[in-house]
C-alpha positions in Angstrom: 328.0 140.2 29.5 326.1 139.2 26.4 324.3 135.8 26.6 323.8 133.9 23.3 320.3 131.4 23.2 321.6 128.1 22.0 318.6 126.1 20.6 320.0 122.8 19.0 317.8 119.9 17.9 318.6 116.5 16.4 315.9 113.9 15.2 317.2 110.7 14.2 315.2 108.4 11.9 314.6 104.4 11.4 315.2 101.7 9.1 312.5 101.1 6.3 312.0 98.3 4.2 311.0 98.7 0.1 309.6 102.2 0.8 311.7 105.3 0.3 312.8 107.8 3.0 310.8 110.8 3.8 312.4 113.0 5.8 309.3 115.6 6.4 306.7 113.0 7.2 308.9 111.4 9.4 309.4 114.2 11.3 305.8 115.1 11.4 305.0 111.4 12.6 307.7 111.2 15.4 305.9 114.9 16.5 302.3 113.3 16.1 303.8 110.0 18.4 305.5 111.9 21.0 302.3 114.0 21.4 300.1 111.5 22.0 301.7 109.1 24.1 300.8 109.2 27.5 300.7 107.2 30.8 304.8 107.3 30.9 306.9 108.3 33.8 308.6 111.2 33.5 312.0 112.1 34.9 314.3 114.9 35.6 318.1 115.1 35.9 319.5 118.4 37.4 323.7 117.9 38.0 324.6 119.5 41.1 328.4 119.9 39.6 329.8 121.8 37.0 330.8 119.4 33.7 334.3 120.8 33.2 335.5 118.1 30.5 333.9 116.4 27.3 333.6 112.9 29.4 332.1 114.0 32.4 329.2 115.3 30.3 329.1 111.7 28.0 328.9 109.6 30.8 326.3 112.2 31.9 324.1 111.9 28.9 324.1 108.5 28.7 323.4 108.1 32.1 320.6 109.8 31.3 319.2 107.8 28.3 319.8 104.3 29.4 317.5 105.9 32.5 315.3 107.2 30.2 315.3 110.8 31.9 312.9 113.3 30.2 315.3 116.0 30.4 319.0 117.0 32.2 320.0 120.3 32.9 323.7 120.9 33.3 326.5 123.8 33.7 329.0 122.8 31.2 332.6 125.0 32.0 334.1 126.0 29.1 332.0 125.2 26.7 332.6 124.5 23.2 329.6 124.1 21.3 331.7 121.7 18.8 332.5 119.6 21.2 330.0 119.1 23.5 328.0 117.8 20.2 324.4 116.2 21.0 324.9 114.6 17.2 327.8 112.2 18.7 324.4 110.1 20.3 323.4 109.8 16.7 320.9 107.0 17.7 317.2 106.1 15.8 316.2 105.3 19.3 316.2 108.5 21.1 315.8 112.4 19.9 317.3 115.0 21.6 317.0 118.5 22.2 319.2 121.3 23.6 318.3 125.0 24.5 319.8 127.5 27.0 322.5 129.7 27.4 326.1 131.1 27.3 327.9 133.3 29.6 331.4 134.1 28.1 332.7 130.1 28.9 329.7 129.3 31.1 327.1 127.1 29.5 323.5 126.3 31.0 322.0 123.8 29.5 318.7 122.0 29.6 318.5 118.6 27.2 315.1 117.1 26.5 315.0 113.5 25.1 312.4 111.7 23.4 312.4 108.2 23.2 311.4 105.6 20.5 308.9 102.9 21.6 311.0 100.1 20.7 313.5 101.5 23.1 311.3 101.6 26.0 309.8 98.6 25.1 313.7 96.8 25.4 314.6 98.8 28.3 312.0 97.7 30.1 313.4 93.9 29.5 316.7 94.7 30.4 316.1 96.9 33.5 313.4 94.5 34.6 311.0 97.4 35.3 308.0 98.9 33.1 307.6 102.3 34.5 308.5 103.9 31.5 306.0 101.9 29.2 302.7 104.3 28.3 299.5 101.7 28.4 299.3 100.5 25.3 303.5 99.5 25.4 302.6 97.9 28.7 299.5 95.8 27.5 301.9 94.7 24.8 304.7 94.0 26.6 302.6 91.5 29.2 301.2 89.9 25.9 304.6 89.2 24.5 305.9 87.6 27.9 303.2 85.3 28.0 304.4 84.3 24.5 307.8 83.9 25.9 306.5 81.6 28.4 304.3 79.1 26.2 307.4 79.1 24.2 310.0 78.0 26.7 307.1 75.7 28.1 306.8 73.7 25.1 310.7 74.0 23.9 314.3 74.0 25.5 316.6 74.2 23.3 317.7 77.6 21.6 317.2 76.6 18.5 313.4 75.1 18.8 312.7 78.3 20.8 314.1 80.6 18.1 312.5 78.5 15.1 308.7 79.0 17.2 309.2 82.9 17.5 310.5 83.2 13.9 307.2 81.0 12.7 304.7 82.3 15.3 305.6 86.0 13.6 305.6 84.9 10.2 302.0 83.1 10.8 300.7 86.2 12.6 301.7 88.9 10.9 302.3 91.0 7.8 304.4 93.1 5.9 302.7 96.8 5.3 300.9 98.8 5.1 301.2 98.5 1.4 299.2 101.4 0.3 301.5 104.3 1.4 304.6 105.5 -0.4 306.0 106.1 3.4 304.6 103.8 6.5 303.9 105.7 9.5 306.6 106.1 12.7 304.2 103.3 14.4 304.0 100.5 11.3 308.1 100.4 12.8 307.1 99.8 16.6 306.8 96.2 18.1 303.2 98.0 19.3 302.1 98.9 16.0 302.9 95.1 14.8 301.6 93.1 17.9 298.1 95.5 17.9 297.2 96.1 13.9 298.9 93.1 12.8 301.2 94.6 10.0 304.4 96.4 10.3 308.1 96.9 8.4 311.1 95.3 9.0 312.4 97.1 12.3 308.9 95.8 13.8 309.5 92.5 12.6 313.2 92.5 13.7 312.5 94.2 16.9 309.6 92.0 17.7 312.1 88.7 17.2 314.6 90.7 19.8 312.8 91.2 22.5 310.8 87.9 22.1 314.2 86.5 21.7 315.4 87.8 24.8 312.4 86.4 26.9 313.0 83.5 26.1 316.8 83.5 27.1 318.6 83.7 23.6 321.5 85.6 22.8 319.7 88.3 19.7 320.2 91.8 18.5 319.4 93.9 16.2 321.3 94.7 12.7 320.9 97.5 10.6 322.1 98.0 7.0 320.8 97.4 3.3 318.6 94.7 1.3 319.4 95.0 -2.7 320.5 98.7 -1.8 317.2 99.6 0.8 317.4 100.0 4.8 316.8 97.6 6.1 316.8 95.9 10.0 317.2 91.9 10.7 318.8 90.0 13.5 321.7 87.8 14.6 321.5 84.9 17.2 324.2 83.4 18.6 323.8 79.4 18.9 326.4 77.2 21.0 329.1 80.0 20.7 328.1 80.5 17.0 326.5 83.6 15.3 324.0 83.3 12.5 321.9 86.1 10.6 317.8 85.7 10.4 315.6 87.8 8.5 311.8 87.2 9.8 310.6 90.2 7.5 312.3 88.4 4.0 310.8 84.7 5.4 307.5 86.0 5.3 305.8 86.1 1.6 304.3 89.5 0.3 301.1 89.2 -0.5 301.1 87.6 3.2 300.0 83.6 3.0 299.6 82.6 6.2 300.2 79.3 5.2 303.8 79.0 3.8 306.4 79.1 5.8 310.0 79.0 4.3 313.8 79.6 6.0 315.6 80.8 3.2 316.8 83.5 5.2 316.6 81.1 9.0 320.5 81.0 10.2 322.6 82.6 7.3 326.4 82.7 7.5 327.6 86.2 6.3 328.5 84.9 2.4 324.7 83.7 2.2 323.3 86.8 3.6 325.7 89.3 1.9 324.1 88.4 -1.8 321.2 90.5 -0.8 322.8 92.2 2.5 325.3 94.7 3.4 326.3 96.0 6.7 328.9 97.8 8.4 330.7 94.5 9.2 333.4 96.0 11.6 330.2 96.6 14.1 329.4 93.5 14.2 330.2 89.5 14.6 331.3 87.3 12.0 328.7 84.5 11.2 330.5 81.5 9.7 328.6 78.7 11.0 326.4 76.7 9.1 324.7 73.9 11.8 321.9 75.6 12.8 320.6 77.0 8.9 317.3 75.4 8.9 317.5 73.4 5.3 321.1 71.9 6.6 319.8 70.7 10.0 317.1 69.2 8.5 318.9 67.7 6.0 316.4 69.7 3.6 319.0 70.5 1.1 318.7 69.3 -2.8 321.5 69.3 -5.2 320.2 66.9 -7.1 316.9 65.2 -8.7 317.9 62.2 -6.3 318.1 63.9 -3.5 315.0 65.9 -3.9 313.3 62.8 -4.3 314.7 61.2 -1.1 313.8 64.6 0.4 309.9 64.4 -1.0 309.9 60.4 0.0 310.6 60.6 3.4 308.5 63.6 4.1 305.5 61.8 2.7 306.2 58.2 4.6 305.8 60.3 7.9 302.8 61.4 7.0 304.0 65.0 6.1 301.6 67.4 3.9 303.4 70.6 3.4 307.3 69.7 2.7 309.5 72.3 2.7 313.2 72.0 0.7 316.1 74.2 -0.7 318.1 73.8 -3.1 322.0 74.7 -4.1 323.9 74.5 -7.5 320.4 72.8 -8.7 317.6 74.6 -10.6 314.1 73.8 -10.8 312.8 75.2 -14.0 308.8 74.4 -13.2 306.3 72.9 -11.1 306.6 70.1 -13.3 310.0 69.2 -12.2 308.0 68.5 -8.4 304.9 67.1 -9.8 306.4 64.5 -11.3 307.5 63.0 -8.0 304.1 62.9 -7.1 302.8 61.0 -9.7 300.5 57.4 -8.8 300.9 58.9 -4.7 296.9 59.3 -4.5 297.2 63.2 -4.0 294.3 65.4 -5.9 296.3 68.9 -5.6 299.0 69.8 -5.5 300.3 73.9 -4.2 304.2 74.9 -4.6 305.6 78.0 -4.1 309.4 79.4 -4.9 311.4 80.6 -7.5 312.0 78.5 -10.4 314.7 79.4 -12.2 316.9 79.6 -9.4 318.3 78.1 -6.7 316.3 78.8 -3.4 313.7 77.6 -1.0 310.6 75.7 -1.6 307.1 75.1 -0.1 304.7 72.1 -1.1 301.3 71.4 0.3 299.5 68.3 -0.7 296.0 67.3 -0.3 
């Protein structure tokens, strides 16, 4: 009877930030990655039993991912290549590939799967065991839980804990690399960000989830668009509340160690969504506004008066970098914060933000 080679293959790419999607060099990096990792665990999955319905051979493949199996081999019973579709696992974590053959309804079937860094990197979290991690992903990993653990040393509540990671990777790290039209596969792996110091925004986001999860918070991952661009962030949930944070926009391109701002710290859908879109049927509605950084602070201007009470206090408690936003109030120049400083014995002055516009500030006196 005539066999027929079925060769099927399905690469699934990641989020980006500002740079445009390129589908051949992303292929040619995920080949280049998977190449050269090594020190990983490999696994195999042979199924005894025949697959002889669409479910038996889902729960199958995942199975197989969440263990992070290398390959599974199967004998699929009247198989349909339209339904028994390897595209239905459209995933940017994992990339699979099919090959084997038919015998009039009698499919053999070998699947290999390749799995993204940032995957292994989670799994390894949630499964409690690091097998799968190469050396570098396990060097890493043991880094990031000793960051976990000066973190919950020195803070208890979720909200302390998640304001330390979201400042520890704005302070270390930077957007890039800048001088490519298309970053490489590894600029988007919680590796590549931890070990050169510069990654994209799934790094960044990434990074904040599994850091977040150490640590004992409730985070995940979102994907979707800034100003029309993919783009990855977070949402934490805080006393039964959900709230969006986006590390990557809180951290200032060119990178400035030195500022930190939260205009993007704890954002209810509305204040996200002027910059943001998402798929909002996949995930939870944020309506919450307690935990935004500015409004638990009480960092929130609408007014000269209330920018000055914001500037006042800071100062009388010794404060040198002051941090504000403000809503339905504009500050047109640096002269509209200078002012408040006026007779205060300060010999510079440094501000940052967008004037013109309603939004965060950062001041740093001397």
């Amino acid at each position: 009877m005539k066999k027929i080679l079925l060769i099927f293959i399905s690469i699934f790419l990641l989020c980006q930030n500002v740079f445009a999607d390129n589908l051949g060099d992303a292929i040619t990096a995920w080949k280049n990655l998977v190449s050269t990792v090594k020190g990983i665990t490999y696994s195999v999955i042979n199924s005894s039993l025949p697959i002889k319905d669409v479910e038996q051979w889902k729960a199958l493949m995942n199975e197989a991912i969440n263990n992070q199996a290398d390959t599974l081999s199967v004998t699929i019973v009247n198989f349909d290549q339209n339904v028994y579709d390897i595209t239905t696992f459209r995933s940017y974590d994992v990339a699979i590939s099919a090959k084997g053959s038919v015998t009039g309804t009698i499919a053999n079937i070998t699947y290999s799967f390749s799995y993204h860094s940032n995957y292994r990197m989670t799994r390894a979290y949630e499964t409690g065991s690091k097998d799968k991690l190469n050396v570098e992903e396990l060097a890493v990993y043991d880094k990031l839980v000793t960051k976990a653990q000066e973190i919950k040393s020195q803070y208890t509540s979720d909200f302390d804990k998640e304001k330390a990671i979201h400042d520890y990777i704005v302070t270390t790290f930077k957007y890039g690399p800048l001088d490519v039209e298309t970053p490489p596969l590894r600029a988007h792996t919680i590796v590549g960000l931890i070990n050169d110091g510069e990654g994209v925004c799934e790094a960044y986001a990434q990074t904040f989830n599994i850091l977040g999860k150490m640590c004992g918070l409730d985070v995940q991952c979102i994907t979707g668009k800034m100003e029309g661009v993919s783009h990855m962030w977070n949402i934490i949930k805080l006393d039964g509340e959900y709230y969006h944070v986006d590390v990557t926009s809180d951290d200032p391109t060119p990178d400035d160690g030195n500022r930190l701002i939260y205009s993007n710290f704890n954002l209810t859908d509305e204040q996200i969504s002027e910059k943001h879109t998402w798929d909002t049927s996949q995930f939870p509605k944020c309506t919450a506004t307690k935990y935004n950084y500015y409004d638990y602070y009480g960092l929130v201007a609408t007014n000269y008066s209330e920018l000055q009470n914001i500037i006042n206090s800071a100062l009388s408690k010794g404060q040198k970098t002051i941090t504000f936003e403000t809503r339905n109030y504009i500050l047109n120049s640096s002269n509209d914060i200078k002012s408040l400083f006026q007779g205060k014995g300060f010999s510079s002055i440094y501000i940052t933000g967008d004037f013109g516009e309603v939004g965060a500030f950062s001041i740093t006196v001397s």
